[in-house]
Backbone bond lengths (Angstrom), bond angles and torsions (degrees), N, CA, C in turn:
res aa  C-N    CA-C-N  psi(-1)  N-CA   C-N-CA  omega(-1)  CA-C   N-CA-C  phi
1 X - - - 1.464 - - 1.519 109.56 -
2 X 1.329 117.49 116.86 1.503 131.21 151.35 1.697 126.92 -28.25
3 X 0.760 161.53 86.85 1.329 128.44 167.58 1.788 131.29 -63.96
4 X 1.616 103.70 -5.98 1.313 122.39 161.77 1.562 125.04 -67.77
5 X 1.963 78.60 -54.39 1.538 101.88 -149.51 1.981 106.94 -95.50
6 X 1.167 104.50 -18.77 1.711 114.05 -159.07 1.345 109.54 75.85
7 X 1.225 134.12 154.02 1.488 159.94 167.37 1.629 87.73 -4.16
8 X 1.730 106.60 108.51 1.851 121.55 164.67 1.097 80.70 -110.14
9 X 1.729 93.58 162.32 1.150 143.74 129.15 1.060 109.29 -72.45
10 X 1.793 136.18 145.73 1.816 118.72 -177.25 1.948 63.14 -108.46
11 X 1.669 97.01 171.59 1.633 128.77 125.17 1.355 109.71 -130.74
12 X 1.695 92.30 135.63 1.856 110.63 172.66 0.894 77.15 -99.90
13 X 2.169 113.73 138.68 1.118 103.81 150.09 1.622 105.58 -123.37
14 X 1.373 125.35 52.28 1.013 148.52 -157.19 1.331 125.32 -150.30
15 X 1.190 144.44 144.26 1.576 132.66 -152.66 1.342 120.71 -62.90
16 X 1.498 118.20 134.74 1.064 108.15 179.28 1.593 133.26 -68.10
17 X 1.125 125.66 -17.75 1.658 140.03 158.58 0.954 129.96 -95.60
18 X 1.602 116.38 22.39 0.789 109.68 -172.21 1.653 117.83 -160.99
19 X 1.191 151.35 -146.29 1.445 145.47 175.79 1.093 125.06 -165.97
20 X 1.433 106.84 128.87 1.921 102.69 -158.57 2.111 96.82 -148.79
21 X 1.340 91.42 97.39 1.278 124.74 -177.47 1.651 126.90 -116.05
22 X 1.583 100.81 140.11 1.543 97.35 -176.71 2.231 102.98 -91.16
23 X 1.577 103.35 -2.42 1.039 97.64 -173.26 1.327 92.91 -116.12
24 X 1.802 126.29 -176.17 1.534 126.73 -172.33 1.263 85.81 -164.68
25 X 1.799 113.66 59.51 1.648 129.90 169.45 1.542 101.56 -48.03
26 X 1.377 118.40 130.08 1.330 145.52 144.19 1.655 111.26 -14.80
27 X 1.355 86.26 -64.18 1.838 111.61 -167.11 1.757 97.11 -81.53
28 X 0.811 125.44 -33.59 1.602 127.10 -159.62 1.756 110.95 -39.13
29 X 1.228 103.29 109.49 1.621 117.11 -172.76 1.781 95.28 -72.35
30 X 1.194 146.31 12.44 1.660 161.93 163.49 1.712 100.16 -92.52
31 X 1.277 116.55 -13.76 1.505 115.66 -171.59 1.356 100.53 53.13
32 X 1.343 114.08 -176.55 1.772 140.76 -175.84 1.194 112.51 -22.15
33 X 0.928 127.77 157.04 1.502 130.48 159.40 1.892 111.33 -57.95
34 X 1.514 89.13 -57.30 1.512 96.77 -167.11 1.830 116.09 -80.35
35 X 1.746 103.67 12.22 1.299 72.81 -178.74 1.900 96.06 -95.84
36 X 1.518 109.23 9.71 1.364 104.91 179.14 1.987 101.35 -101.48
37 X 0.959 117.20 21.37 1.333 129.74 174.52 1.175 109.99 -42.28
38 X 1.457 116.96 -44.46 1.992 124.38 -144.83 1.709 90.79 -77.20
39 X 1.272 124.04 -38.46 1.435 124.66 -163.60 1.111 114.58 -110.77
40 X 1.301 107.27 104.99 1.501 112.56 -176.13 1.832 105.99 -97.83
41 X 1.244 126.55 6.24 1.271 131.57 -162.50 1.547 105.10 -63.80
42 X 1.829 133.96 137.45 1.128 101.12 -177.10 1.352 80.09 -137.07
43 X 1.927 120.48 152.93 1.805 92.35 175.78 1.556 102.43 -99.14
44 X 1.616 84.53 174.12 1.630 111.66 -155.64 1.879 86.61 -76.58
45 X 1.972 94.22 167.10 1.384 100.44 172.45 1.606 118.90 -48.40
46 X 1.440 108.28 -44.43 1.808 103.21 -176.18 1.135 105.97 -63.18
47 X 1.297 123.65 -43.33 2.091 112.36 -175.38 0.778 119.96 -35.94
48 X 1.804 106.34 -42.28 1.714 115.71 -141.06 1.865 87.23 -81.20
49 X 1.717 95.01 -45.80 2.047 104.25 -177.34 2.048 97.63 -48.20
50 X 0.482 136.36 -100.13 1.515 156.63 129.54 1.603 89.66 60.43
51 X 1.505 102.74 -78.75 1.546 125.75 -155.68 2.085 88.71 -65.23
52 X 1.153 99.24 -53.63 1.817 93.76 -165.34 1.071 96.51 -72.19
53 X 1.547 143.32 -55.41 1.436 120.81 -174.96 1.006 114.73 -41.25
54 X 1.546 124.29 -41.61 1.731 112.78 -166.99 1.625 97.15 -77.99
55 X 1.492 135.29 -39.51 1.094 122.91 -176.11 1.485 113.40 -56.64
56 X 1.393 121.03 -78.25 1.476 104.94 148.89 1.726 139.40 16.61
57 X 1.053 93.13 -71.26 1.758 127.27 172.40 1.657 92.08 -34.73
58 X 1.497 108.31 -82.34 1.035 125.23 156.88 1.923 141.32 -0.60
59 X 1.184 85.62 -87.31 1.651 112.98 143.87 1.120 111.92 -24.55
60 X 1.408 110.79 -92.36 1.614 125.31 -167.46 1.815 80.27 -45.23
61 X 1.207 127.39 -88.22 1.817 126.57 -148.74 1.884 94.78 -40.69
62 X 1.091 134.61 -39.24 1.439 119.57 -155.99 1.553 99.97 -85.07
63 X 1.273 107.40 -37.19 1.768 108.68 169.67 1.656 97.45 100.63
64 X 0.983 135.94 16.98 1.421 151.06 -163.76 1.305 113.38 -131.50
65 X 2.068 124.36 100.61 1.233 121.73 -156.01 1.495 107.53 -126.85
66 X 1.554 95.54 148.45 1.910 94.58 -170.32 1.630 93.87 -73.68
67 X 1.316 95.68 163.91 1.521 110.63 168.91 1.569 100.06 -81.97
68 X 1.193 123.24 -40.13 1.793 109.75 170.78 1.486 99.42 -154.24
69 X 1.736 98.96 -179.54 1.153 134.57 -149.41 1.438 99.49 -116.78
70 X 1.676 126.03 78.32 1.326 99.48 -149.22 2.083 93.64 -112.68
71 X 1.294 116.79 147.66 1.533 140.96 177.07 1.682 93.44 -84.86
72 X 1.463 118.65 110.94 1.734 128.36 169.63 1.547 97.76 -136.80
73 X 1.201 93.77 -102.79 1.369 135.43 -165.04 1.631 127.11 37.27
74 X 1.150 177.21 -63.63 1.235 176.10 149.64 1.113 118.92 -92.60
75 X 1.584 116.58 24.04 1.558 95.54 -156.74 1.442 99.59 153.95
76 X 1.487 102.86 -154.73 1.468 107.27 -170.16 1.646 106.62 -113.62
77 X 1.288 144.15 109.13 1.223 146.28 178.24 0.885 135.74 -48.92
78 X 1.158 111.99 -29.12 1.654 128.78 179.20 1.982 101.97 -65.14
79 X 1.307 87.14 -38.34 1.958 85.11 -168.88 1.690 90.18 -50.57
80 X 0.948 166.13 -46.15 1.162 150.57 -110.53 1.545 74.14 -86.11
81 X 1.803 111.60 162.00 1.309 129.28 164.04 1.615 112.27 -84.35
82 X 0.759 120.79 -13.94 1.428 122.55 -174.26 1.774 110.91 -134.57
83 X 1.299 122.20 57.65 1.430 141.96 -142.50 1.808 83.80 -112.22
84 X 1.674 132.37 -32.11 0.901 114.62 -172.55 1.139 114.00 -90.51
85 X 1.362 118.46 -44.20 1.582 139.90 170.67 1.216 108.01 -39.38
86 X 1.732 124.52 -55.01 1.653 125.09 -177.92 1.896 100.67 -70.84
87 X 1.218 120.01 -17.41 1.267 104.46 179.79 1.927 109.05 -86.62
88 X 1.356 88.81 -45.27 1.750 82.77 165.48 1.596 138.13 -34.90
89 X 1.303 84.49 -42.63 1.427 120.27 173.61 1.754 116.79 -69.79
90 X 0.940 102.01 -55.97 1.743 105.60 172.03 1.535 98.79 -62.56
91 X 0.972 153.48 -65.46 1.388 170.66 -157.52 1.480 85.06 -38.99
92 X 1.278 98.66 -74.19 2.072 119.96 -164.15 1.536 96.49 -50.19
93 X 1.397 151.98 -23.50 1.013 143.98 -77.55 1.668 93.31 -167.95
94 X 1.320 100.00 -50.31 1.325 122.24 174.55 1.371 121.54 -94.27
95 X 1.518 108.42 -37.39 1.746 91.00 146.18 1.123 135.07 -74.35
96 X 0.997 124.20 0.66 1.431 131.56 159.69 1.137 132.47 -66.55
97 X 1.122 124.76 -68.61 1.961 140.07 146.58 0.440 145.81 -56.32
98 X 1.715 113.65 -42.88 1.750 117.91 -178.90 1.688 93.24 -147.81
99 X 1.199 123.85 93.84 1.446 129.92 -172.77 1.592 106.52 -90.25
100 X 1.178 133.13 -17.64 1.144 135.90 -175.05 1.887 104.01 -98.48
101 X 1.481 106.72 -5.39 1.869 95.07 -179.55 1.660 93.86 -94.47
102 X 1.517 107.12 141.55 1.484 121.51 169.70 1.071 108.49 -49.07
103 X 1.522 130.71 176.85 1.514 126.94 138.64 1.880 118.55 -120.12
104 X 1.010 123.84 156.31 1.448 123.87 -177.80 1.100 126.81 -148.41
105 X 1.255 116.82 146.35 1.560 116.11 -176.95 2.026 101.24 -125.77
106 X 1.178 98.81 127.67 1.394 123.48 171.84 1.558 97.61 -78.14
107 X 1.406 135.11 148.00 1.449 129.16 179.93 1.575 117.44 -162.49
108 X 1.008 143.03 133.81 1.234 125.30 -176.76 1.481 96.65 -92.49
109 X 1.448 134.71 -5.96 1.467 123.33 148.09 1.697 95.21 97.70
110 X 1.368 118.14 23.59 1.530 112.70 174.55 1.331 131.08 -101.86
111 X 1.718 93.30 -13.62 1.724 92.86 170.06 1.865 97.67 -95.80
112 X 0.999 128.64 26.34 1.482 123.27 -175.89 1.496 110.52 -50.17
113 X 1.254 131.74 -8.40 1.358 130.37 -149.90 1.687 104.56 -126.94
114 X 1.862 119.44 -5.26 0.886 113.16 143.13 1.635 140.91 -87.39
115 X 1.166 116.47 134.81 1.937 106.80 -145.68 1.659 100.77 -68.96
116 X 1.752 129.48 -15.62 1.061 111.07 179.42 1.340 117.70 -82.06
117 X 1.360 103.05 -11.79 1.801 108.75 -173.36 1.739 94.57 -79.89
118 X 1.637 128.45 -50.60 1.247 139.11 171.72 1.606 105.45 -34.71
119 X 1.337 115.74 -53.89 1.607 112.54 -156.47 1.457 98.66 -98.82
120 X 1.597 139.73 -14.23 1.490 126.98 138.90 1.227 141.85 -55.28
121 X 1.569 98.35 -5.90 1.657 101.96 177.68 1.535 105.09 -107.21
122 X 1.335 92.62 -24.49 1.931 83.83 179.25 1.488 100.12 -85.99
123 X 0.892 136.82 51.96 1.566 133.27 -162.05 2.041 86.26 -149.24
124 X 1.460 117.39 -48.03 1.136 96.66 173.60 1.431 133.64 -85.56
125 X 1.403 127.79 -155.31 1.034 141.92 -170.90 1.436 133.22 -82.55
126 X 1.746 103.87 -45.36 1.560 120.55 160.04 1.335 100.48 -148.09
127 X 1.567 124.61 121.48 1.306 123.64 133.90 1.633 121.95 -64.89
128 X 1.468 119.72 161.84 1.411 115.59 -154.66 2.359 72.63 -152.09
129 X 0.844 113.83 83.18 1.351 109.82 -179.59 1.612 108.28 -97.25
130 X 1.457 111.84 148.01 1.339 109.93 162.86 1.124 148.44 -144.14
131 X 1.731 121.31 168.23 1.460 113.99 -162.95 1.668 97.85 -172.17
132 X 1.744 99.88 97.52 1.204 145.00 171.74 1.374 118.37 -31.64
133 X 1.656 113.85 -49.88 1.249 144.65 169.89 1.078 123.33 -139.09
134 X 1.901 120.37 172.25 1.542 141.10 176.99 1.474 93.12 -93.25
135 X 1.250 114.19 -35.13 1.960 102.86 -151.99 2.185 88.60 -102.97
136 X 1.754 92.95 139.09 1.290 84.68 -163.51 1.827 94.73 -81.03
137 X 1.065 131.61 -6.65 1.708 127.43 173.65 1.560 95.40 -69.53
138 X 1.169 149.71 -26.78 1.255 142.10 167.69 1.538 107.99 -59.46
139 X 1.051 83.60 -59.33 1.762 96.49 -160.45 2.156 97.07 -59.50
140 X 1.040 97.59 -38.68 1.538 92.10 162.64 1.683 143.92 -62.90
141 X 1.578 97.40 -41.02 1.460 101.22 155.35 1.292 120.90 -92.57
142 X 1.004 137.38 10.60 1.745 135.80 170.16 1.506 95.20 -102.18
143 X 1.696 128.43 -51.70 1.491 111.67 -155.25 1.429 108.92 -108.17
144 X 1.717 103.71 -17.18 1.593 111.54 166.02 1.475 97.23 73.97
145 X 1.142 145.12 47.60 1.889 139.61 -149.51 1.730 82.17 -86.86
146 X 1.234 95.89 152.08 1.799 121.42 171.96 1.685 109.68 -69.28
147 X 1.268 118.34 142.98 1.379 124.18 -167.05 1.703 109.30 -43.49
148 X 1.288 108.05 137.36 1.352 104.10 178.13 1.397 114.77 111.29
149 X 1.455 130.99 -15.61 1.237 116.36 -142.01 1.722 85.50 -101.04
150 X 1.365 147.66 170.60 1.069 165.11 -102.83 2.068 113.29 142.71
151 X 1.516 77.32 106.36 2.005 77.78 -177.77 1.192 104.92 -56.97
152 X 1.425 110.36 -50.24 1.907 121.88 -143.61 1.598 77.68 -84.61
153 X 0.896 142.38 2.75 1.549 116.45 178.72 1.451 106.23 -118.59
154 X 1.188 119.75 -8.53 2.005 131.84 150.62 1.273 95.68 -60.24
155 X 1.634 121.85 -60.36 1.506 99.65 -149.08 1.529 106.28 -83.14
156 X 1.277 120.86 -10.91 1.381 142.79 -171.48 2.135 92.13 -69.70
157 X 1.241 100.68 -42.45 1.579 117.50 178.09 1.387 120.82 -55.89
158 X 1.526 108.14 -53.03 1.436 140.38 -143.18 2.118 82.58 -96.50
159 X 1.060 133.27 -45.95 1.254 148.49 166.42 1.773 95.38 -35.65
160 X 1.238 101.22 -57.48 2.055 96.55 -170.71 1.777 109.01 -57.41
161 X 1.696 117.64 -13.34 1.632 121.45 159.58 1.401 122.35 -52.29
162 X 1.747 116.32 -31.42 1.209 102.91 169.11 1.870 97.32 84.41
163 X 1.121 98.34 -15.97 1.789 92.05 -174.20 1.481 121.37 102.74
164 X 1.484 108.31 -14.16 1.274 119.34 158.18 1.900 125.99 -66.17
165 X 1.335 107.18 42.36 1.251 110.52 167.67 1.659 117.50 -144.77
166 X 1.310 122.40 -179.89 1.839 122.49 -169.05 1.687 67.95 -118.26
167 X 1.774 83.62 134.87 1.648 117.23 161.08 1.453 114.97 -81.30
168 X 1.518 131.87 92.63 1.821 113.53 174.87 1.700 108.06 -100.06
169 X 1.381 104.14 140.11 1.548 111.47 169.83 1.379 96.90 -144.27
170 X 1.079 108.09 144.95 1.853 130.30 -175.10 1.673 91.35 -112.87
171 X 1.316 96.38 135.89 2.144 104.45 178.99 1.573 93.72 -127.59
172 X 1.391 98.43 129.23 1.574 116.68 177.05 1.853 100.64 -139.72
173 X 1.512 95.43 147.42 1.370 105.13 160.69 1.031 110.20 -117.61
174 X 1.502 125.00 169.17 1.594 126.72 150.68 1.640 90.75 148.70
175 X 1.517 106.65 -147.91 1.651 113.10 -156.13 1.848 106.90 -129.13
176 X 1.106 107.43 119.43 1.777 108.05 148.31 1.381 120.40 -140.13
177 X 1.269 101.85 160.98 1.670 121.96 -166.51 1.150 112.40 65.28
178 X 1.440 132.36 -7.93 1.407 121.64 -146.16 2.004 113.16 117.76
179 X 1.047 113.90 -32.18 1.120 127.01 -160.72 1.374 113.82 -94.02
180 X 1.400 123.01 129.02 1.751 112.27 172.67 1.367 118.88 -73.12
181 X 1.482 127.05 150.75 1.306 132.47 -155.50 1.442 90.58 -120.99
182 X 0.980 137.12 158.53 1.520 144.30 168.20 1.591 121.52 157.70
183 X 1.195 137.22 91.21 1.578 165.09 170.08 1.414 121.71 -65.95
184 X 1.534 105.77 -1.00 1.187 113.36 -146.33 2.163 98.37 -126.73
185 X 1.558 99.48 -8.46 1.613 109.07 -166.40 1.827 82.59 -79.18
186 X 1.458 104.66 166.48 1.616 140.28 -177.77 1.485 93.20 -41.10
187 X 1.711 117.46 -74.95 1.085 104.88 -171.49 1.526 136.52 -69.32
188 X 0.976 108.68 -18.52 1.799 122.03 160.21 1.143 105.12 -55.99
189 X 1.963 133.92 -43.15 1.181 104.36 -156.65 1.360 91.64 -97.53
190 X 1.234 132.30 -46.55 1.583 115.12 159.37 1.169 150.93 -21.64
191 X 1.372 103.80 -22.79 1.936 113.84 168.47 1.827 89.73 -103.82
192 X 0.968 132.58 15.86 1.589 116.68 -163.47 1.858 86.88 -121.55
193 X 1.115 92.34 -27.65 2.251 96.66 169.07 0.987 92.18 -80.81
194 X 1.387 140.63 -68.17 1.680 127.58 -162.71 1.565 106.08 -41.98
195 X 1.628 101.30 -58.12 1.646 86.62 -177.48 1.512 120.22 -50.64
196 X 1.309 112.88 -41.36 1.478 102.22 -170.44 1.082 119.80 -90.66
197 X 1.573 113.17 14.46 1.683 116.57 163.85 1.471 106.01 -78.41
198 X 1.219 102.98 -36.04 1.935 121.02 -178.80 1.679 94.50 -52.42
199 X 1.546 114.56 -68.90 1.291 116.51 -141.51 2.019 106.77 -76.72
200 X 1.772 98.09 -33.98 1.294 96.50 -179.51 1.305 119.21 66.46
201 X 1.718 125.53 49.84 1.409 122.02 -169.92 2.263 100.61 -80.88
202 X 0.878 93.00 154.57 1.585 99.46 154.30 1.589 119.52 -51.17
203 X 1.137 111.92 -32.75 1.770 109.61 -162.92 1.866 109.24 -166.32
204 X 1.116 115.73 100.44 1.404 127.12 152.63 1.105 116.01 -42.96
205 X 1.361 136.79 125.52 1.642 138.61 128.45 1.216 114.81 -115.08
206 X 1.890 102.35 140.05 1.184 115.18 175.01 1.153 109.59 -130.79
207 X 1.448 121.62 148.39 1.362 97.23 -172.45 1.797 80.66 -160.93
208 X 1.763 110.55 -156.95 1.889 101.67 -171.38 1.440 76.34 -161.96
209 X 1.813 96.51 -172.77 1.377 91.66 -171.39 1.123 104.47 -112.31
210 X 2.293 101.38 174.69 1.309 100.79 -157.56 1.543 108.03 -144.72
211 X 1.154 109.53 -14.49 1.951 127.52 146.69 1.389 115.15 -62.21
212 X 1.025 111.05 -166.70 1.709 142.50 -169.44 1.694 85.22 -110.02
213 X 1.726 106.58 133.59 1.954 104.47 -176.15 1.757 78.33 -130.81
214 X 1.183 88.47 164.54 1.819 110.46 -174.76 1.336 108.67 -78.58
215 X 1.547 110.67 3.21 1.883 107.34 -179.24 1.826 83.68 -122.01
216 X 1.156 92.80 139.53 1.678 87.22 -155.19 2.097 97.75 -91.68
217 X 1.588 98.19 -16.47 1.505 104.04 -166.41 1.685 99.06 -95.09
218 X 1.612 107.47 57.11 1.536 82.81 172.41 1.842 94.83 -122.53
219 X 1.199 108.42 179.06 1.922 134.18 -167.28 1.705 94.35 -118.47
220 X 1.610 106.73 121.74 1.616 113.54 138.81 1.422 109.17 -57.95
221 X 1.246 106.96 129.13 1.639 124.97 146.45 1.777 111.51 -47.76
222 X 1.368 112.71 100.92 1.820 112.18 161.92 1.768 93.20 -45.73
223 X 1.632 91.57 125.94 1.526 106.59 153.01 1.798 125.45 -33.79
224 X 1.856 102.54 -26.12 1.384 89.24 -174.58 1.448 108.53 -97.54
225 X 1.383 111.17 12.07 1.957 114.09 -179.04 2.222 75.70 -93.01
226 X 0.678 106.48 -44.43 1.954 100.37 -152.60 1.383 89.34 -66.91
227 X 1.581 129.60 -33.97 1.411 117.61 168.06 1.632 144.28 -79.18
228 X 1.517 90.50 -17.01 1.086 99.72 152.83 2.115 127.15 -64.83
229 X 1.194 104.58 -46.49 1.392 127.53 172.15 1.703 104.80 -50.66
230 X 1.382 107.34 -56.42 1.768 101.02 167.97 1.245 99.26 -48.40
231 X 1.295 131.77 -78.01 1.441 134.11 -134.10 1.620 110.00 -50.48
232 X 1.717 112.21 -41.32 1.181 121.32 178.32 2.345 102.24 -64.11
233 X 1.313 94.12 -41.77 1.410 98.26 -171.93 1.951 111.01 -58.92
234 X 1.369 119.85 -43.71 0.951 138.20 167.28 1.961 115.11 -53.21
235 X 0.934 85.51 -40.73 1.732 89.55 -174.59 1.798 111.77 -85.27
236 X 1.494 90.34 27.19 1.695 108.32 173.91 1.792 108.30 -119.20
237 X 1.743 90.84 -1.25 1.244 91.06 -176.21 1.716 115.48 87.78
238 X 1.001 138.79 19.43 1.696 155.71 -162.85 1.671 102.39 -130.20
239 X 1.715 97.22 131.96 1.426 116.48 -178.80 2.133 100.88 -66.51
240 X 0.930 105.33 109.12 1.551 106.74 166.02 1.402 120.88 -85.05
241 X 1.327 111.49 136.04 1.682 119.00 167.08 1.782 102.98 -110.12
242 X 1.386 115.59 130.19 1.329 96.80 136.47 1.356 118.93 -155.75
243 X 1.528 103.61 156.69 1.816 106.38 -158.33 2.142 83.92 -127.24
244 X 1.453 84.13 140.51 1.752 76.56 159.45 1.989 131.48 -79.54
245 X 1.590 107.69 -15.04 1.180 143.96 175.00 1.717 103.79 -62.84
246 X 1.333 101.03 123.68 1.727 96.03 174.29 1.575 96.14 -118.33
């Protein structure tokens, strides 16, 4: 069960022992990047077909259906090499069995700029893309992104949705390296509305964390800072979610 999404199905399509990410989140309840280093194993398109039909299978016999079909698991999904093909595949898969469950992909939105990762997401049901912060030195010590990555050229990305996607950002305070953490002060949330006046998603979620994160000095957001943050988000006219649960 989701607390976003209602009753998923997950697909990992990413190692199971392990974690293979374009980001190295602060908060990330998967811990480090590198302590999932050792396993690079990822399964092939038929496994992944293979594994959901029979789950499915399943499904259909118990008579008990997810509300969606959701893409997470260890990491970031999109890395998979064959991210369009397994979505093609789920698609076929789901009209078949369960034609009435959505499908979704959770994303940290960094391969956006390769066109097969682009044309598998507009192919599903809900993207759930994200962006933590406006200021890209935030977005560096909270999500830690792998060399190369460029905010203004995500949101420059995230813009080709048209607005057909859910905005997620997680708000944490507290301390790493030395440094205070906080996403959540006036001016953060003020450049974090501009963006999403720009981007115009269907649906905000905000939410904080709610596991054990690999930076041991971080703060849940009180429910009444994350509701306050809707209220301003809402008064743009935008469907708000917020769960304290990440």
């Amino acid at each position: 069960m989701s607390r976003r999404l209602g009753s998923s199905l997950g697909i990992n399509l990413l190692p199971k022992n392990g974690k293979w990410c374009s980001f190295d989140c602060i908060y990330c309840e998967c811990g480090w990047n590198e302590y999932g280093a050792s396993d690079k194993t990822i399964p092939s398109i038929q496994e992944v077909a293979d594994a959901l039909e029979q789950k499915l299978l399943e499904i259909v016999h118990k008579g008990v259906f997810p509300n969606v079909i959701t893409f997470s698991g260890n990491g970031e999904p999109t890395l998979h090499p064959h991210f369009k093909e397994i979505v093609q595949n789920t698609i076929a898969l789901r009209n078949q069995y369960v034609p009435k469950t959505k499908i979704c992909v959770l994303s940290n939105a960094t391969q956006l700029h390769r066109s097969d990762v682009f044309e598998a997401l507009m192919m599903v049901d809900k993207r759930v893309l994200k962006i933590d912060s406006a200021f890209p030195q935030t977005v560096q010590t909270i999500d830690q992104p792998a060399p190369g990555y460029n905010l203004g050229n995500t949101i420059e990305h995230i813009k080709r949705f048209d607005g057909d996607f859910s905005l997620q950002t997680l708000f944490v305070r507290g301390f790493y390296n030395g440094s205070t953490i906080d996403n959540t002060t006036h001016a953060e949330i003020d450049a974090w509305l501009t963006v999403i006046k720009e981007l115009k998603p269907k649906e905000v979620m905000i939410y904080t964390i709610d596991r054990e994160t690999p930076a041991k000095e971080l703060e849940k957001i009180p429910l009444k800072t994350l509701e306050e943050i809707a209220t301003k988000v809402r008064s743009l006219g935008l469907d708000t979610i917020v769960t304290i649960a990440g």
